[in-house]
C-alpha positions in Angstrom: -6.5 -21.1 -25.0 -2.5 -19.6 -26.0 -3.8 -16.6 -25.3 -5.5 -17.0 -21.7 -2.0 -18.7 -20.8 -0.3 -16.4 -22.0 -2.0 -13.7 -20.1 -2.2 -15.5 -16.9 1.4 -15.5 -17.5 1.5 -12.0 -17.8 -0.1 -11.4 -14.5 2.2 -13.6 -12.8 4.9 -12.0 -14.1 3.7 -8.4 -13.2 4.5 -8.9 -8.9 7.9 -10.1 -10.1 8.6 -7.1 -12.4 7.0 -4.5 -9.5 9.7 -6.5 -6.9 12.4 -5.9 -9.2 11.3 -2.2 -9.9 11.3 -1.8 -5.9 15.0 -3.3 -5.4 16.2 -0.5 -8.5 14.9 1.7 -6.4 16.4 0.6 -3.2 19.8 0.7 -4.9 18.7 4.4 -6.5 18.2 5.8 -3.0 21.3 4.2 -1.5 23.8 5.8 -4.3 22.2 9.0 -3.8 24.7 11.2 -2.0 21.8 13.8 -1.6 20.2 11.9 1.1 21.6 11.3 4.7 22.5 7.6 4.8 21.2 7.3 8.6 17.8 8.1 7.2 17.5 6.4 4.1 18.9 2.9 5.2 15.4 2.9 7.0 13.5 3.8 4.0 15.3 1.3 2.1 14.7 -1.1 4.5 10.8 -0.1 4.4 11.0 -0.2 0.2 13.1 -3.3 0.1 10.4 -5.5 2.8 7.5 -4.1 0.6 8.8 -5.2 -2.5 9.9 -8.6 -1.3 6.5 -8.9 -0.3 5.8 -9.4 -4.2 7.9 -12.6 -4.8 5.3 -14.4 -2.6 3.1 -15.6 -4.9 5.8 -16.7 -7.2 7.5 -18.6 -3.9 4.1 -20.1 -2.9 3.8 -21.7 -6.9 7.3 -22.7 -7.4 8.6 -23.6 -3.6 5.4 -24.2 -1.7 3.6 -23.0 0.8 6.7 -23.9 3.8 8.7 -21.5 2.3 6.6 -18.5 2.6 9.0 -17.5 5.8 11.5 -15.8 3.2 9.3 -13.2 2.0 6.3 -13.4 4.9 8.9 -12.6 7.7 9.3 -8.8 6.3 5.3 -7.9 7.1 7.1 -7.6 10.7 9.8 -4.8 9.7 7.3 -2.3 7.7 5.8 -0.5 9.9 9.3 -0.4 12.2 10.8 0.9 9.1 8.4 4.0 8.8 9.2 4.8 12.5 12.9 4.7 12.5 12.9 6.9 9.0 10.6 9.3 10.7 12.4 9.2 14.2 15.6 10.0 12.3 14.7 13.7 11.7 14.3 14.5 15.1 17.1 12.0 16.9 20.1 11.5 14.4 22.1 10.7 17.2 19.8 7.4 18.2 21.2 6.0 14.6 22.7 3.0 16.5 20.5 2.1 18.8 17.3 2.4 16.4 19.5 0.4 13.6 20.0 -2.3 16.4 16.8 -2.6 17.0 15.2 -3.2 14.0 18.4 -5.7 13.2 17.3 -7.8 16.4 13.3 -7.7 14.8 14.3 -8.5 12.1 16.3 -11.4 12.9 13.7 -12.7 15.7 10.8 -12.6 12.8 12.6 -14.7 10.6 13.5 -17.1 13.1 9.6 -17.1 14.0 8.6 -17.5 10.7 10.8 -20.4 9.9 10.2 -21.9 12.6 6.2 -21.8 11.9 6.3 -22.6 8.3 9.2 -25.4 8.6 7.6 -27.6 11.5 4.1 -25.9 12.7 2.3 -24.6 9.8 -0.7 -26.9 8.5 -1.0 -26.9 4.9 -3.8 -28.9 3.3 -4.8 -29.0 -0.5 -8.1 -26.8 -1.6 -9.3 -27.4 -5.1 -6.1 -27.9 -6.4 -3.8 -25.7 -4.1 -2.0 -25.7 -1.2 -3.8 -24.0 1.3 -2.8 -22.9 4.9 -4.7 -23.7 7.6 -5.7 -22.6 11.1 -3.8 -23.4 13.8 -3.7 -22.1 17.5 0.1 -20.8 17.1 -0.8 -19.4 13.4 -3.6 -17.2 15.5 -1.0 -16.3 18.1 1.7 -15.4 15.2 -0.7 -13.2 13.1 -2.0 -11.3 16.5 1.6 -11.0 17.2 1.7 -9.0 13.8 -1.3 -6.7 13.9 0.5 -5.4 17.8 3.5 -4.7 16.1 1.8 -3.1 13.5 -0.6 -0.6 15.7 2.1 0.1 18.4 4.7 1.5 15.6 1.6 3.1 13.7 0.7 5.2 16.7 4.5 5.6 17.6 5.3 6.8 14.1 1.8 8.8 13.7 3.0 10.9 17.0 6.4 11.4 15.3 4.9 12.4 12.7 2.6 15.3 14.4 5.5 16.0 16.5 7.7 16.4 12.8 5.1 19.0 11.7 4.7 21.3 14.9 9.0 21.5 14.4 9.0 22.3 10.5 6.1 25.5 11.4 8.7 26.6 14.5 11.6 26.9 11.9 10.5 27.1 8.6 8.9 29.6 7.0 8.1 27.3 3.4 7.6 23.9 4.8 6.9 22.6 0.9 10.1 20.8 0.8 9.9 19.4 4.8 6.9 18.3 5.2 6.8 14.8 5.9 3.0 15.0 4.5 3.7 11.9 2.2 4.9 9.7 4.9 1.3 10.1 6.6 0.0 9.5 3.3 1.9 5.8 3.5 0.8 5.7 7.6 -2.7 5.6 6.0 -2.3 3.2 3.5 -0.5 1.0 5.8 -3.3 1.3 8.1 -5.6 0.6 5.2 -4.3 -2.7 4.0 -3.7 -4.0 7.4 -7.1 -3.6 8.5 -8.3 -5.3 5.1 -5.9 -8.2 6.3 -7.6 -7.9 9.3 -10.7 -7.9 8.4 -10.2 -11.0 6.3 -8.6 -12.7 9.0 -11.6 -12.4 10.8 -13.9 -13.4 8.0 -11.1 -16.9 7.7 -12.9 -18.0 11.0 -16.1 -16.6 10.9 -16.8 -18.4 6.8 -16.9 -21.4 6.2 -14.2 -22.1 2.5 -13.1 -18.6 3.1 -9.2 -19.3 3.4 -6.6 -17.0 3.3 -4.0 -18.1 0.8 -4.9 -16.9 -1.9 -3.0 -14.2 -3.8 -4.7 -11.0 -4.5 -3.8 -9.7 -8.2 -5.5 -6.2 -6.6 -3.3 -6.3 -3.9 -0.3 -6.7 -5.8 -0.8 -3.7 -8.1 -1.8 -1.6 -5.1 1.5 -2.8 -3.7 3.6 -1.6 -7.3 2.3 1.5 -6.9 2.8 2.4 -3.2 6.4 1.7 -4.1 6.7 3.8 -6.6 5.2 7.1 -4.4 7.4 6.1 -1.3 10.7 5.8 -3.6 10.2 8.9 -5.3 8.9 10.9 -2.4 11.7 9.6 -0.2 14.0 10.9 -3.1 12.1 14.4 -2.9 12.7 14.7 0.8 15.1 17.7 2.0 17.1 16.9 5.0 16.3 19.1 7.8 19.3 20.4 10.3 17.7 20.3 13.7 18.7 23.1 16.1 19.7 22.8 19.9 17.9 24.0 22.4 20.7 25.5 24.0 20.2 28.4 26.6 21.7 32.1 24.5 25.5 32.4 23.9 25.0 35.6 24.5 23.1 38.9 25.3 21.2 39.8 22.3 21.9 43.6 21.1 18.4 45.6 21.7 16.8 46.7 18.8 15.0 49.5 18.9 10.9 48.8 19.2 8.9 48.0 16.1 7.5 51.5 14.7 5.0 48.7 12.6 3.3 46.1 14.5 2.5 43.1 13.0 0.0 43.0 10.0 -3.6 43.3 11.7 -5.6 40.2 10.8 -8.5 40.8 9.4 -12.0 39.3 10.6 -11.9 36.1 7.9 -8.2 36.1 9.5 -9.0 35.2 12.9 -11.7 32.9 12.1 -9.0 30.7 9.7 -5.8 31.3 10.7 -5.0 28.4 13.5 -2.6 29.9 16.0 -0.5 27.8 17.9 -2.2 25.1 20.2 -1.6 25.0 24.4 -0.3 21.7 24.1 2.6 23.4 21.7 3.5 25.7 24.4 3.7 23.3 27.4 7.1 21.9 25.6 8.5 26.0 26.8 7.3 25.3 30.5 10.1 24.1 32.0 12.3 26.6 30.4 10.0 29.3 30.3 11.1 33.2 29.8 10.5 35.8 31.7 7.6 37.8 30.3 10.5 41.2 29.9 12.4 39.0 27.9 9.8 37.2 25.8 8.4 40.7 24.6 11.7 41.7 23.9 12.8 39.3 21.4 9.6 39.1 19.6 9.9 43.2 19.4 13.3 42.7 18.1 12.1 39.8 15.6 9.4 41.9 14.1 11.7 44.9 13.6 14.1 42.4 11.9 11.3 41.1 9.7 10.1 44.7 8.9 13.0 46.5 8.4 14.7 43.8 6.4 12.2 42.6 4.5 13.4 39.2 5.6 9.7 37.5 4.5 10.3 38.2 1.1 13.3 35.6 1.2 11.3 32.2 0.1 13.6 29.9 1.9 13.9 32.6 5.0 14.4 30.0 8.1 14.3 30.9 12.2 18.3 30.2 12.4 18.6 33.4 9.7 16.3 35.3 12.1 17.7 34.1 15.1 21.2 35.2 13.5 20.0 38.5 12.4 19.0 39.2 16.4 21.9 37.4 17.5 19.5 34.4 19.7 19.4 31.2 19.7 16.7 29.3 17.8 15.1 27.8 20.9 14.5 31.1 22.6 13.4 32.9 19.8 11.0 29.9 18.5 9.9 30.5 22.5 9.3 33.6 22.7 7.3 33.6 19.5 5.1 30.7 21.0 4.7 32.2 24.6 4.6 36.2 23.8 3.0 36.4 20.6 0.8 32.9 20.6 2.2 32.2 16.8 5.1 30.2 15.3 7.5 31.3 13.5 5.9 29.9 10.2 2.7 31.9 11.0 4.5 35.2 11.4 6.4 35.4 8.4 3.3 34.2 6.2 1.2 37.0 8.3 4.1 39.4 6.4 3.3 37.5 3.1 0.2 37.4 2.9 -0.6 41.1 4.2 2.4 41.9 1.3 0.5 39.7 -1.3 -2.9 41.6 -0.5 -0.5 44.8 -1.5 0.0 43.6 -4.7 -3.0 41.7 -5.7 -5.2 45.3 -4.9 -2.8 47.9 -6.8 -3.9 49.4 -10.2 0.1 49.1 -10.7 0.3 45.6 -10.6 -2.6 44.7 -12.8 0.2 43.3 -15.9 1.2 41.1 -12.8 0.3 37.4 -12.9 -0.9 35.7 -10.1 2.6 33.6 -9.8 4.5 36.7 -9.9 2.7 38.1 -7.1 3.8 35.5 -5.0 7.3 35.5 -5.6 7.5 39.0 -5.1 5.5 38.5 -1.6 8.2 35.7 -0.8 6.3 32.4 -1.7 8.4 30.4 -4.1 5.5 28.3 -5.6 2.1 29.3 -6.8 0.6 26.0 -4.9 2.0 26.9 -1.6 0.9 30.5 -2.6 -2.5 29.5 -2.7 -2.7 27.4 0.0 -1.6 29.6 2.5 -3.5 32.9 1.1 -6.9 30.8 1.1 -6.2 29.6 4.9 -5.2 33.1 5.8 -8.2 34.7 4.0 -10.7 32.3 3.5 -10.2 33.4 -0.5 -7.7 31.8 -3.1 -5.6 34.8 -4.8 -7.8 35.1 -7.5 -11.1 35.6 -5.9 -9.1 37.9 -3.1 -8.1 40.1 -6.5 -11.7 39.9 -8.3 -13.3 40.9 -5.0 -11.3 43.5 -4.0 -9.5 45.5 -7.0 -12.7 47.2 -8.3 -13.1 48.3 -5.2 -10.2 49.8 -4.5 -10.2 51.7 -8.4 -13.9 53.0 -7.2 
């Protein structure tokens, strides 16, 4: 009997630990002069509502049921939160007005909250516990909730997409950019609110089925989304987003490319995915002449080539555009509209066509596979091997195996 009470204890005391680990990490993020404050006050807004959402079983036990608002009002801000952080690498300059907003949410869902659980909620006891009811303006509250929800997933899932297309137009290693992770947490939010939903439903549809009752699962689930948001949103690079400004000035002609760019192969063009018309319908408005296009792509490529700029692993379109003397915009333009690839695409095309080099001379045998890939530019053997394989249809390895023999024959 001591020992089932003292692991019941135990469990209880496991969402108060995971709440505590998520406010250390809040605090973590805030003192970390890495980050850019305008983006990580939303992601410690997001960690911080999460967390919180921990101490409600412990609030429910020792408070009661009416005072669920304190914790319960924060389901309102997650989803908001994930929007604003993702909405901050494209529009630092809507800081304000996107901090504002989610203040004035914030402050309207508490006030909703209190107002339910303080006067409207109906609480009746179920074998022992306090149990909340259904009620026509707890219906309308939780709808409330799942629209909020959905309208800022979509918002933030179209960020998101939008996020990625601009890391490919001016990075040539997005490893470090990628806001992969946060999609990762889009999914699970989307995951655990359509479980709430789905027991929502099943509250009205089954008879005993309430829906007041802590989830130990849940909770655990919860601890360790926590712990992948914090430390990915400590991974994140910051990304400096260029203007689209028209050219300064006339770029210097560079003489044509003697080398065009590295044929693709048949598995080539069946895996590499060039860029989409919907990507190139943001250059309409603005769009260069076909002269001019042509021109800056030609001078790009004989930049590329005679530089050897791919083989810098960090090698971004602001160096390029420097090296050409452009702007970004019009040479991330140019790229799209002249040569149907972005600027991600082309460099790889130069990395992977180098990599092949390497991974097919008798030379280079003594040569591991990780070596190869920093001397063709990549700067990990995972983004090495993910890019070869999409570029190829073959990892490094097989590409090497298949390829070598023949080559010494």
């Amino acid at each position: 009997m001591l020992l089932t009470i003292g692991l019941q204890d135990i469990l209880q005391l496991i969402p108060i630990l995971g709440c505590i680990q998520g406010y250390i990490f809040c605090l973590i993020i805030f003192f970390n002069k890495k980050l850019d404050w305008h983006k990580s006050v939303f992601l410690i807004a997001h960690i911080f509502s999460v967390s919180s959402l921990l101490l409600l079983p412990f609030i429910e036990q020792q408070f009661g049921w009416q005072h669920s608002w304190i914790t319960d009002s924060l389901i309102w801000i997650g989803a908001p939160c994930t929007y604003f952080y993702i909405h901050m690498f494209s529009h630092p300059e809507a800081f304000k007005k996107d901090l504002l907003h989610l203040v004035v949410l914030t402050i309207a869902a508490y006030a909703l909250e209190y107002w339910f659980f303080e006067y409207k909620a109906v609480i009746q006891v179920v074998d022992g516990q306090q149990e909340l009811m259904h009620s026509n303006i707890h219906l309308a509250i939780t709808i409330g909730k799942f629209i909020v929800f959905f309208g800022y997933f979509f918002a933030a899932n179209n960020l998101y997409n939008k996020h990625q297309h601009f890391i490919r137009d001016n990075f040539s290693n997005t490893r470090h950019y990628s806001l992969h992770w946060v999609r990762i947490i889009l999914v699970s939010n989307m995951i655990l609110i359509g479980y709430a939903l789905l027991a929502f439903i099943l509250s009205y549809m089954i008879e005993g089925f309430t829906i007041g009752k802590s989830n130990l699962t849940a909770y655990f689930l919860l601890i360790v989304y926590i712990y992948y948001a914090s430390i990915k949103g400590l991974m994140q690079r910051d990304i400096s987003l260029p203007t689209a400004s028209p050219v300064i000035e006339p770029a210097i002609e560079v003489p044509a490319p003697t080398v065009a760019v590295p044929a693709a192969t048949t598995e080539t063009q069946e895996t590499v995915t060039t860029t989409e018309p919907a990507e190139k319908a943001k250059y309409q408005r603005n769009r260069l002449g076909d002269a001019d296009a042509k021109r800056i792509v030609d001078n790009a490529i004989t930049a590329i080539e005679k530089e050897e700029l791919y083989l810098e692993p960090e090698l971004t379109l602001q160096q390029l555009a420097d090296a050409i003397r452009e702007t970004p915009y019009r040479v991330s333009q140019a790229l799209n509209q002249s040569a149907g690839k972005s600027f991600y695409e082309l460099v790889n095309t130069y990395r992977v066509a180098k990599a092949k080099e390497l991974l097919t001379d008798a030379r280079k045998q003594h040569l591991t596979v990780l070596s190869i890939a920093f001397e063709a530019g990549f700067n990990s053997k995972t983004t090495f091997n993910n890019v070869f394989k999409k570029f190829t249809g073959n990892t490094p390895s097989e590409y090497m195996k298949q390829n070598r023999g023949a080559v010494a024959a």
